[in-house]
C-alpha positions as CSV (number, residue, x, y, z in Angstrom):
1,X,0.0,0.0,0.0
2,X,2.6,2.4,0.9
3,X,4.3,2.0,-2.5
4,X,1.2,2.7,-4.4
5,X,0.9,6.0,-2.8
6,X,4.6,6.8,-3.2
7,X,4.2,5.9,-7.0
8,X,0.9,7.9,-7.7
9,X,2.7,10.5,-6.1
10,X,5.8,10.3,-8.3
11,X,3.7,10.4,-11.4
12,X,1.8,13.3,-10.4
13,X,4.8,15.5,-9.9
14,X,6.3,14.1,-13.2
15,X,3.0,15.2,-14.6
16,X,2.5,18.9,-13.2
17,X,3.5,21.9,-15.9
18,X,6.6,23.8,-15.8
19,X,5.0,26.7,-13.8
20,X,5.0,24.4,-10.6
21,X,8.7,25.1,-10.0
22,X,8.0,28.8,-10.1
23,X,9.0,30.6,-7.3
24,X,8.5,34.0,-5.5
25,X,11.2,37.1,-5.3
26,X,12.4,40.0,-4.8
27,X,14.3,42.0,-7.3
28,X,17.2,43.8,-5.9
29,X,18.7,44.9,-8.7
30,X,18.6,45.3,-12.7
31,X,22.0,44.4,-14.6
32,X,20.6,45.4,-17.9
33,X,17.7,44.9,-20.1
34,X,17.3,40.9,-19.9
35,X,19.6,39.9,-16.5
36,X,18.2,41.2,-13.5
37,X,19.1,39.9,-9.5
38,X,16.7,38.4,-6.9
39,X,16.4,37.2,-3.7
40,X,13.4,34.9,-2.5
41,X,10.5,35.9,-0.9
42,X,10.7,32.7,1.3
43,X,14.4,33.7,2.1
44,X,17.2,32.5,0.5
45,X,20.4,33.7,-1.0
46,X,20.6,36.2,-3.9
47,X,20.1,34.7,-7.7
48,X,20.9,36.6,-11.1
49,X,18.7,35.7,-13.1
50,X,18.5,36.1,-17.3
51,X,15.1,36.2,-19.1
52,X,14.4,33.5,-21.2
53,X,13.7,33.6,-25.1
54,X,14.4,37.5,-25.5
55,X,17.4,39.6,-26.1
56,X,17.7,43.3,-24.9
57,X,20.6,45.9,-26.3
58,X,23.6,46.2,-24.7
59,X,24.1,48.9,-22.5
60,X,26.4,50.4,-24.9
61,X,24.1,49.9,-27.7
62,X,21.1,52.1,-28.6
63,X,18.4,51.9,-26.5
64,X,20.7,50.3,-23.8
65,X,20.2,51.9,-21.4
66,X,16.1,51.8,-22.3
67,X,15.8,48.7,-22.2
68,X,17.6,48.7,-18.7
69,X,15.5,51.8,-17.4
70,X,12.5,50.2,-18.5
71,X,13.1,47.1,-16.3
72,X,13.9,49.5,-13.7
73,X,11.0,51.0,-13.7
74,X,8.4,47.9,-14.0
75,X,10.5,45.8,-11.5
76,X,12.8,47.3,-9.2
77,X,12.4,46.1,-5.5
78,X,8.7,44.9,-6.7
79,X,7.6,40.6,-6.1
80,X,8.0,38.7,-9.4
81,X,7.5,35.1,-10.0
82,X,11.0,33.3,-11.4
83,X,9.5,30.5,-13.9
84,X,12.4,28.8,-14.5
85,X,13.0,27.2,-17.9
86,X,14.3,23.3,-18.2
87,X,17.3,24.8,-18.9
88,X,17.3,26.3,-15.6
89,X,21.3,27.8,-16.1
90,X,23.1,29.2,-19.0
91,X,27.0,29.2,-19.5
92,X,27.4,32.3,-17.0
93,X,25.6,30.0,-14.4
94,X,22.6,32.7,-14.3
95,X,19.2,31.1,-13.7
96,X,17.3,31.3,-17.0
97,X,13.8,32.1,-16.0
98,X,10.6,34.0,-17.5
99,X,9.6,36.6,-15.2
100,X,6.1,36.8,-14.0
101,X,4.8,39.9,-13.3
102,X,1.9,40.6,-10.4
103,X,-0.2,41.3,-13.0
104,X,0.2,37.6,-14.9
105,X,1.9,39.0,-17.2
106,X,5.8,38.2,-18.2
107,X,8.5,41.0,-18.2
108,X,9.8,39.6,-21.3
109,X,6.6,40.7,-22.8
110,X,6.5,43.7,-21.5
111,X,9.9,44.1,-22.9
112,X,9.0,42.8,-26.9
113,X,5.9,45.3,-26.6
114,X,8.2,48.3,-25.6
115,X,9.9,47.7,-28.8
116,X,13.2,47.1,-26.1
117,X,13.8,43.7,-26.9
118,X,14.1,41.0,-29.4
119,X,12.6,37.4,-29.3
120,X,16.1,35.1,-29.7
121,X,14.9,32.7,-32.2
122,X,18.3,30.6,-30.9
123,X,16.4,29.9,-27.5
124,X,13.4,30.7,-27.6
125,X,11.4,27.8,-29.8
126,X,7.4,27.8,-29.7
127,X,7.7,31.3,-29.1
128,X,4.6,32.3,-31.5
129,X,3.0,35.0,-29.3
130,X,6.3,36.6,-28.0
131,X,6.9,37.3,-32.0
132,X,3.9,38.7,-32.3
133,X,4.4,41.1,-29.9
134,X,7.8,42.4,-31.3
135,X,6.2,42.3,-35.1
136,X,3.9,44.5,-33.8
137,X,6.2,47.0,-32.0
138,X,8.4,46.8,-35.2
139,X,5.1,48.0,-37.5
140,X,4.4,50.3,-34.4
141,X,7.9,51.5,-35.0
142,X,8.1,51.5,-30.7
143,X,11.8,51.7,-28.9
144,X,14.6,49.8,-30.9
145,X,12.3,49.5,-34.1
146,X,12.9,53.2,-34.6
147,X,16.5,52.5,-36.0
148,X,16.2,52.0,-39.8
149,X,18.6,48.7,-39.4
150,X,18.6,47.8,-35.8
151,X,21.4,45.3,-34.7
152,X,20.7,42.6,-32.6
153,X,22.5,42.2,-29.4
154,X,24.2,38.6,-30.3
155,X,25.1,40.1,-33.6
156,X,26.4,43.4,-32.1
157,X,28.3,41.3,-29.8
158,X,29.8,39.6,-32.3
159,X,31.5,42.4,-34.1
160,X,32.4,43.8,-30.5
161,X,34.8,40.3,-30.5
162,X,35.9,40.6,-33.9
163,X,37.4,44.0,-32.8
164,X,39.1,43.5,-30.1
């Protein structure tokens, strides 16, 4: 009896959607436009923590410093949910994670709408609504869509290396 409850419990955590390994925090402070650092509500030591499936200029790029005032400004010492992603850390050992804003709503979003980020078609797969959103801030001719021939960061980072 015991091991039929252990196993119906193992399959219905194998079975629950990404989301249940969401957690709450507190962001402390914003890097740039797609790495930000949190602590957790529940307490905890602090975690940086990249967005998934977007990528914002580099500071030194334009609209930079935007895209990093604009994070700022919608989360800066506010609660956000960290969902993260299977990947859960990238080669800098930041958590990758969509952040959930109070309202439901993910600050990667919020980001593509703004016109201060774009969707990185590298990792960020399924990722049919997210596109839509920048589509329509490149029509919209919002934040980075401005430029007549905006570089995107992995491209602009690219030439930085080839200079140096």
């Amino acid at each position: 009896m015991r091991c039929r409850t252990q196993c119906h419990l193992l399959i219905l955590l194998l079975l629950l959607p990404d989301s249940a390994w969401a957690w709450d925090a507190r962001v402390v402070e914003v890097i740039d436009g797609d790495t930000i650092d949190v602590e957790p509500v529940a307490g905890g030591k602090r975690t940086r923590v990249r967005l998934h499936g977007i990528d914002a200029p580099e500071i030194r790029q334009p609209h930079g410093q935007a895209a990093r005032d604009f994070v700022s400004k919608a989360v800066l010492f506010q609660a956000v949910g960290i969902d993260e992603t299977p990947q859960k850390q990238d080669g800098y050992g930041r958590t990758v994670a969509t952040v959930v804003l109070p309202d439901g709503g993910s600050l990667q979003a919020a980001l593509l709408r703004a016109g201060l980020a774009w969707v990185w078609p590298r990792y960020c797969r399924n990722c049919d609504d997210w596109q839509a959103l920048q589509d329509n801030a490149r029509q919209a001719g919002r934040g980075i869509w401005r430029q007549p021939k905006p570089v995107p960061p992995w491209k602009w980072r690219k030439r930085q290396r080839g200079k140096s």
